[in-house]
Backbone as ProteinMPNN parsed JSONL, in Angstrom:
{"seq_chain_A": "XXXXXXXXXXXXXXXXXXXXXXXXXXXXXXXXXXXXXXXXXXXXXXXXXXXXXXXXXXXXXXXXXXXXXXXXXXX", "coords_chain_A": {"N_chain_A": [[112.449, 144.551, 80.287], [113.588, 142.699, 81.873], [111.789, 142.213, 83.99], [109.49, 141.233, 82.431], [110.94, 138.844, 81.568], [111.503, 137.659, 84.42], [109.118, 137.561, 85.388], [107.79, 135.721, 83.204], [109.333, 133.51, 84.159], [108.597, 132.625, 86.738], [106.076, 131.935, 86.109], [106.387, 129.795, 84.6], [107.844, 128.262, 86.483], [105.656, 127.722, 88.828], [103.323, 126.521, 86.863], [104.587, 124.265, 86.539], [104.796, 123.462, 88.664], [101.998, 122.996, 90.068], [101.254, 121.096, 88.133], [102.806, 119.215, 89.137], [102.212, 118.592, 91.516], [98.943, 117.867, 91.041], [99.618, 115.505, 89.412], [100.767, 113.821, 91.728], [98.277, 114.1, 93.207], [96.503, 112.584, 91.339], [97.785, 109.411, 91.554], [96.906, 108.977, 94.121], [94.405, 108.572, 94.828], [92.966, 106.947, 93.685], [93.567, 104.666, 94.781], [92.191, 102.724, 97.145], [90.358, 100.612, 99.217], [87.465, 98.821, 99.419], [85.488, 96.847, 101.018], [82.351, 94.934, 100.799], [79.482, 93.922, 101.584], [76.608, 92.353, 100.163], [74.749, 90.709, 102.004], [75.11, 91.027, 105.486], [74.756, 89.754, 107.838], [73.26, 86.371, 109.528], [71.211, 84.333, 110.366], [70.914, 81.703, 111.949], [68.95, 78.582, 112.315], [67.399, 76.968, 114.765], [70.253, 74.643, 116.96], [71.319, 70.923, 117.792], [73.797, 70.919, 120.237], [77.08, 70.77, 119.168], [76.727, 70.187, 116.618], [78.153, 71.031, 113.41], [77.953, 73.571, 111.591], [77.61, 75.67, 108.932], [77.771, 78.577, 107.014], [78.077, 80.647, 103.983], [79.523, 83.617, 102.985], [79.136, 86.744, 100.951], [81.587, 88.964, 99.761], [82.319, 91.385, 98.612], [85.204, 93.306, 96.867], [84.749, 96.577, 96.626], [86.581, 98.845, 95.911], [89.625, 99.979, 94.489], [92.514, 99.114, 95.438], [94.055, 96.203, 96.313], [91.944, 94.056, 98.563], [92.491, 92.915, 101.91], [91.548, 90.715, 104.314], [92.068, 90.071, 107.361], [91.234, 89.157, 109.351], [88.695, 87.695, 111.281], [85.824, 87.89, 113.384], [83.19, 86.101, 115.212], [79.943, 86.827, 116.747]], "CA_chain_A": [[112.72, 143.247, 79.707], [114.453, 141.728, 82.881], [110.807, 141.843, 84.477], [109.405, 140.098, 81.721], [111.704, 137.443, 81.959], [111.527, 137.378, 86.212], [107.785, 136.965, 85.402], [107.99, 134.767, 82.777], [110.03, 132.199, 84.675], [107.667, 132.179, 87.873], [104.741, 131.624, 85.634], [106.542, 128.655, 84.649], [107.512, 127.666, 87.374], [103.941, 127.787, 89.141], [102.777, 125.738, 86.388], [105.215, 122.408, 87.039], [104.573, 122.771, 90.697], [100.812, 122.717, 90.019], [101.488, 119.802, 87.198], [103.284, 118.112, 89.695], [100.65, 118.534, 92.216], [98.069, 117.182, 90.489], [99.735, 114.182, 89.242], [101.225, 113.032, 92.437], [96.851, 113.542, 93.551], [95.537, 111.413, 90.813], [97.833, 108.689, 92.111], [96.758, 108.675, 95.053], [93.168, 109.168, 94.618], [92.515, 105.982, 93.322], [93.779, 103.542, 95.632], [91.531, 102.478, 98.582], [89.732, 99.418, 99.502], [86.072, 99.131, 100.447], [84.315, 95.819, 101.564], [80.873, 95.283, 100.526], [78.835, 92.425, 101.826], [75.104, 92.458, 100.412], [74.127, 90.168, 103.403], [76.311, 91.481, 106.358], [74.37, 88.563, 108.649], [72.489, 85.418, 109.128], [70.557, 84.272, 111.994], [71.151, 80.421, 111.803], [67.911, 77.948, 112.94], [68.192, 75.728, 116.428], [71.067, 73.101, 116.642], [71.811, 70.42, 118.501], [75.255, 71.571, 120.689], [78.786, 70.13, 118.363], [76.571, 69.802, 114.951], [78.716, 71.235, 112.469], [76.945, 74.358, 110.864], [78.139, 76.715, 107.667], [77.106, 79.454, 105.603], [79.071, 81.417, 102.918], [79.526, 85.342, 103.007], [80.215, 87.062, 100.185], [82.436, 89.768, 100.242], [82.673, 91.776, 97.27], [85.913, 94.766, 97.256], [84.546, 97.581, 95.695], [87.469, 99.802, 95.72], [90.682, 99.537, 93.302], [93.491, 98.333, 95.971], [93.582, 94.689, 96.878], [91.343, 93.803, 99.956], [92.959, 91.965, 102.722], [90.963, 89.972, 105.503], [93.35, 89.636, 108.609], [91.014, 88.628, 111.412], [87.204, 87.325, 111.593], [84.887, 87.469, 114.301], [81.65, 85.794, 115.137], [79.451, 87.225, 117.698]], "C_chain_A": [[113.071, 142.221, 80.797], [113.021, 141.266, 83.723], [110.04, 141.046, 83.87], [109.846, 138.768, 81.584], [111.652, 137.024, 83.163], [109.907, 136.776, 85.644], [107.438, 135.766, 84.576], [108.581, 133.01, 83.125], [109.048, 131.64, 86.042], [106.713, 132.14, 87.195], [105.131, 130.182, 85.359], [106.861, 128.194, 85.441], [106.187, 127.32, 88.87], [103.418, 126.787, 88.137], [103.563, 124.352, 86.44], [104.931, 122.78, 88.363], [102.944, 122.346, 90.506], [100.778, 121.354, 89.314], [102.051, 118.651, 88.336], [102.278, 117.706, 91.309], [99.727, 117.355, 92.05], [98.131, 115.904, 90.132], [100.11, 113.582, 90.286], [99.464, 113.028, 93.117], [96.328, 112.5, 92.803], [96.118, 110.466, 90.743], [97.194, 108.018, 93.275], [95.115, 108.432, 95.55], [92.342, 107.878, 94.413], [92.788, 104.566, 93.872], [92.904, 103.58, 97.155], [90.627, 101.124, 97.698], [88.161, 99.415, 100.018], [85.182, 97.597, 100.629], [83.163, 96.279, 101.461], [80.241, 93.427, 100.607], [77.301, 92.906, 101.945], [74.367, 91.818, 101.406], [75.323, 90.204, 104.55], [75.807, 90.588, 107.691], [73.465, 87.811, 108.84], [72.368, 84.644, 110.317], [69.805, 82.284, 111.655], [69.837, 79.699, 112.6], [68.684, 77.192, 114.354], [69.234, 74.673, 115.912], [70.976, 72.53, 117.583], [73.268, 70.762, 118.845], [75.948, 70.387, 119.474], [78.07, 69.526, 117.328], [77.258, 71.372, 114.291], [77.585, 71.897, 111.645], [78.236, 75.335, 109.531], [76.972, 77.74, 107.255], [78.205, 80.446, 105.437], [78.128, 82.749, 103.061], [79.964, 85.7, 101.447], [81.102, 88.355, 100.034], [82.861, 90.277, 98.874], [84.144, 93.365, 97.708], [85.748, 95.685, 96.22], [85.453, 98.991, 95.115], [88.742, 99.129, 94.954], [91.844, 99.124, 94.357], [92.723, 97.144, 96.425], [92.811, 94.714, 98.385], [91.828, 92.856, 100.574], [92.527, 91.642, 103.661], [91.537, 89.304, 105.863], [92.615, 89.129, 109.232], [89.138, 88.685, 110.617], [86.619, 87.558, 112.726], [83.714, 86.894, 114.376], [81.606, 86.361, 116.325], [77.948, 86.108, 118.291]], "O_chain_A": [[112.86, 141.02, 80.626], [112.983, 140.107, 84.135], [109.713, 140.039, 84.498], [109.142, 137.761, 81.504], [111.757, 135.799, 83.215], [109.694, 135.567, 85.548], [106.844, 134.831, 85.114], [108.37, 131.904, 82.627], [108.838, 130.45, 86.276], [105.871, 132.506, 88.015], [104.377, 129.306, 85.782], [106.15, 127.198, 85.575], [106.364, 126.467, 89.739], [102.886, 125.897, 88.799], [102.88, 123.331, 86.354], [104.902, 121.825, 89.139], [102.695, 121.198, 90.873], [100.246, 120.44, 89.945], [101.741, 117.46, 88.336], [101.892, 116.659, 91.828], [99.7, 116.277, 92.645], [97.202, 115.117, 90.314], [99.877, 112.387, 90.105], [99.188, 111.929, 93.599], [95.751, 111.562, 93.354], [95.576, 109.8, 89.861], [96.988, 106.811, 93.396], [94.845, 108.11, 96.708], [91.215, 107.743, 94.888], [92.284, 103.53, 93.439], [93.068, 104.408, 98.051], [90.369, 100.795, 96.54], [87.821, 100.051, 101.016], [84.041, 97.59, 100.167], [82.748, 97.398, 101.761], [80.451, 92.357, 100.035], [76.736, 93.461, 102.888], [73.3, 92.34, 101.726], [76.319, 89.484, 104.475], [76.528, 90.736, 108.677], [72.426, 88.286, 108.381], [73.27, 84.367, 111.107], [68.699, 81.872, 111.303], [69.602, 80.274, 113.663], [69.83, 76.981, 114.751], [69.184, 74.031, 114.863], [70.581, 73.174, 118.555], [74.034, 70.912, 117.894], [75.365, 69.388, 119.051], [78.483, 68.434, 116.937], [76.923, 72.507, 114.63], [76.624, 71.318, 111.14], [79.463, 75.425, 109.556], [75.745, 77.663, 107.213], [78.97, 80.933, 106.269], [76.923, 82.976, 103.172], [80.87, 85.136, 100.834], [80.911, 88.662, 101.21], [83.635, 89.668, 98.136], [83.996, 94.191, 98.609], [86.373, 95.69, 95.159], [85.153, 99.83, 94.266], [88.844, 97.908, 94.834], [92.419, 98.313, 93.63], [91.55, 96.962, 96.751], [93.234, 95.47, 99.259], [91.744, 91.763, 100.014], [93.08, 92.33, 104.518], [91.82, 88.203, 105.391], [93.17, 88.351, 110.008], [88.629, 89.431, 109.781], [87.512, 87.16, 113.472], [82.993, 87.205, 113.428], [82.599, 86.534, 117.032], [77.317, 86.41, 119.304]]}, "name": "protein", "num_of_chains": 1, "seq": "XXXXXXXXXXXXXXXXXXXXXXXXXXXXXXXXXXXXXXXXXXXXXXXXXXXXXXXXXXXXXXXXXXXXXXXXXXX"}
C-alpha cells in the first residue's frame, strides 16, 4: 500500500512538472519579431548632386512581438 501511494505521488508529481513545462513553452513560443520587406531595394535613376530624392519602404512585421527599427542604413 505504502508503494502505491510512493508511486502514486511521483506520477503526480511528473505530471505538474510536465504541465508546468509546457505552459511556461507555449509562452514563449509565440513571441518573436520578423521584418518582411517585399521590395528590400531600389536602384534610384541619375540626379543632379543636392536634388532631394525619396522612396517609401514598406516594412511589414510578420511575427507577434512589436517590431522596433533602431538604426537605418543606406549603402
Amino acid at each position: 500500500m505504502k508503494i502505491k501511494n510512493l508511486f502514486s505521488l511521483f506520477i503526480l508529481f511528473f505530471l505538474i512538472l510536465n504541465l508546468n513545462a509546457s505552459l511556461k513553452a507555449e509562452n514563449t513560443v509565440n513571441t518573436y519579431c520578423f521584418a518582411y520587406l517585399p521590395v528590400d531595394n531600389y536602384e534610384f535613376n541619375e540626379v543632379v548632386e543636392g536634388t532631394e530624392i525619396d522612396h517609401y519602404f514598406i516594412i511589414q512585421n510578420k511575427g507577434t512581438a512589436n517590431l522596433n527599427i533602431e538604426k537605418v542604413e543606406t549603402g
